[in-house]
C-alpha positions in Angstrom: 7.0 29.2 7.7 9.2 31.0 9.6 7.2 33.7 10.9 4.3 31.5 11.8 5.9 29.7 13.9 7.8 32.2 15.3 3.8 33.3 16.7 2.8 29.7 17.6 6.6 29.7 19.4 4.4 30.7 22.7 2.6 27.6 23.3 -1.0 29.8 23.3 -4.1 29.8 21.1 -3.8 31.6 18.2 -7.1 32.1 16.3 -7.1 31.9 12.2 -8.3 35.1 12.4 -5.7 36.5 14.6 -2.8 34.9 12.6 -3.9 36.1 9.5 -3.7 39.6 10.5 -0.5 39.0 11.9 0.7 37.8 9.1 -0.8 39.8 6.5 -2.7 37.1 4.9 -6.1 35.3 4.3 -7.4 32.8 6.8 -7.4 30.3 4.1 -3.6 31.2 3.4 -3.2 30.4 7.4 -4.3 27.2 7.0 -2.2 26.2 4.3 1.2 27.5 5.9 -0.1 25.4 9.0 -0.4 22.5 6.8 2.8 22.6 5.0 3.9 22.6 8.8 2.0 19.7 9.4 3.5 18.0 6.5 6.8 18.0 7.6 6.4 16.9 11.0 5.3 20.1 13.3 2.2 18.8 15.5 -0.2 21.3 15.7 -3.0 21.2 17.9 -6.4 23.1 16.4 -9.4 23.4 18.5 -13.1 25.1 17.5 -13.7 28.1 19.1 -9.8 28.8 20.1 -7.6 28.6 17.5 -4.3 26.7 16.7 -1.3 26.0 19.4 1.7 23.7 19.2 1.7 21.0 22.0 4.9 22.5 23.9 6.7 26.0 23.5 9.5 26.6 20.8 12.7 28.2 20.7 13.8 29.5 17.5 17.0 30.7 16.3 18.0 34.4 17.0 20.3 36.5 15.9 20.0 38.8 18.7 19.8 35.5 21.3 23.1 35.0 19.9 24.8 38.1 20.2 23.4 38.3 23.5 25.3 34.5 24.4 28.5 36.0 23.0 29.3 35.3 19.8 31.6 37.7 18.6 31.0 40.7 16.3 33.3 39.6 13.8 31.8 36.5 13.0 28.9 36.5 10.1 25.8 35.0 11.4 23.1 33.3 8.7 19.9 31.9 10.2 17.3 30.8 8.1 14.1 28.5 8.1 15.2 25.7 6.0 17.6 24.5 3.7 19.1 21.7 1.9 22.6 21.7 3.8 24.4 24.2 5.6 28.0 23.1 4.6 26.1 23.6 0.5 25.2 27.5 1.9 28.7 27.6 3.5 30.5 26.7 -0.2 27.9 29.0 -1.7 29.1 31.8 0.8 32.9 31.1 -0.1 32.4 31.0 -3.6 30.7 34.6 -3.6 33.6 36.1 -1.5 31.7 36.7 1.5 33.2 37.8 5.0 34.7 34.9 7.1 34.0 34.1 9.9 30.7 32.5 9.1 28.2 30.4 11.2 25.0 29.4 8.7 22.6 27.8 10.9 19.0 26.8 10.5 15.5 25.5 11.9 15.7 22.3 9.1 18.0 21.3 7.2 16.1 18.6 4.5 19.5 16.6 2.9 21.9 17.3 5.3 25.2 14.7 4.8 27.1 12.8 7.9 30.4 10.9 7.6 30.6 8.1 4.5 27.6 10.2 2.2 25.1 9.3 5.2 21.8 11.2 5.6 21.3 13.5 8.9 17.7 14.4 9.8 17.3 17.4 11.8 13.4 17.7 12.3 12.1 21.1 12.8 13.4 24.2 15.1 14.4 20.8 17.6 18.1 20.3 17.0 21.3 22.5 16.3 22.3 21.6 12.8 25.2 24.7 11.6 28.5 25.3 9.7 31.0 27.2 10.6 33.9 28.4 8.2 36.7 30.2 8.3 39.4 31.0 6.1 43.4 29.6 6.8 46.2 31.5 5.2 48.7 29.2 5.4 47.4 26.4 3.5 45.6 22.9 3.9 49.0 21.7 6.0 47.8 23.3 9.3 44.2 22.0 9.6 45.5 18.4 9.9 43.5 17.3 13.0 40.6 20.1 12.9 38.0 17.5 12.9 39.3 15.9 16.6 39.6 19.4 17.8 35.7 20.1 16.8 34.7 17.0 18.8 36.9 18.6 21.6 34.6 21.4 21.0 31.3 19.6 21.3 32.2 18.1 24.2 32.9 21.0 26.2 29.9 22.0 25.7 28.0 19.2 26.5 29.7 19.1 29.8 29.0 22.7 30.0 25.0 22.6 29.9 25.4 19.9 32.4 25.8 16.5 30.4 28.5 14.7 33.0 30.1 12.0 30.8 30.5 13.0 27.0 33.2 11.0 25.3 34.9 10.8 22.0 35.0 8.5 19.3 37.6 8.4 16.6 37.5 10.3 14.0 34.7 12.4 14.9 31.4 11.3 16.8 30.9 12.7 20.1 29.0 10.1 22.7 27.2 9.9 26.0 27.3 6.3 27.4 28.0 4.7 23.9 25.1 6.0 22.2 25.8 9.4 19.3 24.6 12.2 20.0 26.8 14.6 17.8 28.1 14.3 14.0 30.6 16.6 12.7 31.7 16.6 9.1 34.6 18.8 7.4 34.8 19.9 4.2 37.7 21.7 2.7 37.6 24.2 -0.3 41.7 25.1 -1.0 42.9 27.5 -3.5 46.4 27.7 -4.1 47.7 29.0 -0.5 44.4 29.7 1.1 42.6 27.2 2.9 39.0 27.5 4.0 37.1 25.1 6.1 33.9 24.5 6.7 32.7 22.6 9.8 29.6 20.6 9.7 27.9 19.8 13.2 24.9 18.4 14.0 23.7 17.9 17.9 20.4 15.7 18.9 18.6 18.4 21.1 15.3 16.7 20.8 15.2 14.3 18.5 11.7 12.5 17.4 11.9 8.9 16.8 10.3 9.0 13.8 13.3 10.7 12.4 15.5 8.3 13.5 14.4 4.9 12.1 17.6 4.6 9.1 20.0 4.9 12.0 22.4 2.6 11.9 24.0 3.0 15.3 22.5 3.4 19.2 21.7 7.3 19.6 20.6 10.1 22.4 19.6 13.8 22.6 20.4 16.5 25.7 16.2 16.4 26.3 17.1 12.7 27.1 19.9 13.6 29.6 19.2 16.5 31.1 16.4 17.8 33.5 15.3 20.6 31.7 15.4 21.6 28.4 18.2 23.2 27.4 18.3 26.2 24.9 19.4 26.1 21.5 20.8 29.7 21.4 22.9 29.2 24.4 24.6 25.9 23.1 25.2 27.2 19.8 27.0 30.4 20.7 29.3 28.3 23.2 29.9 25.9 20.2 30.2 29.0 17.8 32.8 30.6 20.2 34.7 27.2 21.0 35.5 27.0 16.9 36.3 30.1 17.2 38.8 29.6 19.5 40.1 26.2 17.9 40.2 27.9 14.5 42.8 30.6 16.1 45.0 28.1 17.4 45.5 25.9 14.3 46.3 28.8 12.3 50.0 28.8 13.1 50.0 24.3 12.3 50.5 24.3 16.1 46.3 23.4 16.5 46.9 19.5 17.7 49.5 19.7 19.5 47.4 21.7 22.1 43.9 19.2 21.9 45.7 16.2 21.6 45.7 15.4 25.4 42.3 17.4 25.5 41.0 14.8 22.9 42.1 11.7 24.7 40.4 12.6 27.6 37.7 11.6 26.2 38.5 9.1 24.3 35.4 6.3 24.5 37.9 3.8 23.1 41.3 3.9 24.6 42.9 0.5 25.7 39.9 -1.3 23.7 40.3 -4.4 21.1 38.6 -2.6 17.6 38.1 -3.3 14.3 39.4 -0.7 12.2 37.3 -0.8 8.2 38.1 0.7 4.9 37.2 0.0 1.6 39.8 -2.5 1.0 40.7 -3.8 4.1 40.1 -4.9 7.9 42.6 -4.8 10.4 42.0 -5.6 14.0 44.4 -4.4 17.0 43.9 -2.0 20.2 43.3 1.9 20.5 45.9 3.3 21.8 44.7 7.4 21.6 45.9 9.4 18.6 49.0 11.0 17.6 50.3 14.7 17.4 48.7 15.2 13.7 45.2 13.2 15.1 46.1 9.5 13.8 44.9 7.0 15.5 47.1 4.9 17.0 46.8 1.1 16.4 48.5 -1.8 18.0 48.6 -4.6 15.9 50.6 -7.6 16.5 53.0 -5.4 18.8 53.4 -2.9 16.4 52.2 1.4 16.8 50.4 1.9 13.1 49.0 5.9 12.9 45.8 5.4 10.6 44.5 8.5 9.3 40.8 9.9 8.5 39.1 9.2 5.3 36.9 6.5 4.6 37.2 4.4 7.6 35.4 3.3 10.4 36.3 2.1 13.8 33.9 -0.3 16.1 34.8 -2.2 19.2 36.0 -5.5 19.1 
């Protein structure tokens, strides 16, 4: 799949014909791999006489893009076509003792999880959908707040390829104007001492609609808000070298201490009246930001509560 798109990524006319030898296969074997495409959302324009073309050009993935943007040499890079979920490859890659730093990132990902077992859809070569892991010495202790500190991340970036207003929501969903454009989920595999984490991040780029229609909650993409398209590569080295950067900090259990003001600055709901959910209960108060360890703090009935992560969910009013 992969490598035909990668010759369709142009926007021209390719003939069957043309592809084929490209490719190494029969014309027939062509049109099945432009089918399969078809079947899992890629339009594809074909015209008699000139061939097949996608409606608009495509960016893929590269490691050499990459590079190029500044990732650093030290971190393992993974790109691949499709797969089930990246924070699955990520465990897979842990389990087998591979080098750390990773970033596993790919053109679909086809049962990717959000927050509470929820389904992400990432469509195809349209969105950045990656983990990142890396490996912490000193035990589970000192990622206490990681999650805030990737939203911190996200943001940056965001404001970096020109969005002007991104904003937090605790725990972890980044926003522009009150609609998500960013999940992140973390996922932790300790051993004894040794820590790894594995972030989970998925940004709307271009999301189609069609995709969208089991979402729960208002949403957006950066095609949406900015004037041009932006390019996947660029935005997922910056948010490859902000973790990279987070990670270092919270390896001495010092990590939220420094995004803890960073965090509240955006902060979507600060001073607001919410409703904070768990399984067994509903409390109601006002945000008041989030403590050194990334707590939120609650005001309820003139009291400070910190409520941590987990299962719980946090809406205005």
């Amino acid at each position: 799949m992969h490598a035909v798109l990668a010759l369709l990524s142009d926007n021209e006319f390719h003939s069957g014909e043309a592809l084929g030898a490209a490719l190494g296969v029969t014309r027939a074997a062509v049109w099945k791999k432009l089918k399969k495409l078809e079947s899992i959302g890629m339009t594809i324009h074909s015209v008699k006489g000139r061939g097949y073309r996608l409606p608009s050009p495509l960016e893929l993935l590269s490691e050499t893009a990459l590079r190029d943007n500044g990732v650093p040499d030290d971190v393992a890079i993974k790109l691949a076509f499709e797969t089930e979920s990246t924070n699955g490859d990520a465990k897979q890659h842990i389990a087998q003792g591979q080098a750390l730093p990773v970033m596993i990132s790919v053109e679909r990902q086809t049962q990717g999880k959000g927050r509470r077992g929820r389904q992400w859809e990432s469509g195809v070569a349209k969105n950045v959908t990656f983990s990142f892991a890396w490996r912490f010495e000193n035990g589970p202790s000192v990622v206490e707040g990681l999650s805030l500190a990737a939203g911190v991340a996200v943001a940056r970036v965001l404001k970096k390829v020109g969005v002007p207003n991104p904003g937090l929501k605790w725990p972890n969903d980044v926003q522009v104007d009150g609609q998500k454009i960013c999940g992140i989920l973390l996922e932790m595999v300790a051993d004894q001492d040794v820590c790894h984490v594995i972030i989970g991040i998925g940004l709307n780029v271009e999301m189609d609609d069609a995709f969208m229609t089991q979402v729960d909650q208002p949403w957006t993409d950066l095609v949406s808000r900015l004037s041009s398209r932006p390019s996947r590569n660029v935005i997922l080295a910056e948010l490859t070298k902000e973790l990279v950067e987070a990670c270092k900090l919270f390896e001495d259990g010092h990590g939220m201490k420094h995004f803890q003001h960073q965090w509240q600055a955006y902060d979507v709901l600060f001073n607001q009246a919410v409703t904070v959910s768990s399984v067994s209960q509903q409390r109601q108060g006002v945000a008041r930001g989030i403590d050194q360890k990334g707590a939120l703090l609650l005001e309820e009935n003139g009291e400070l509560v910190a409520l941590h992560g987990g299962e719980i969910s946090v809406r205005r009013g």
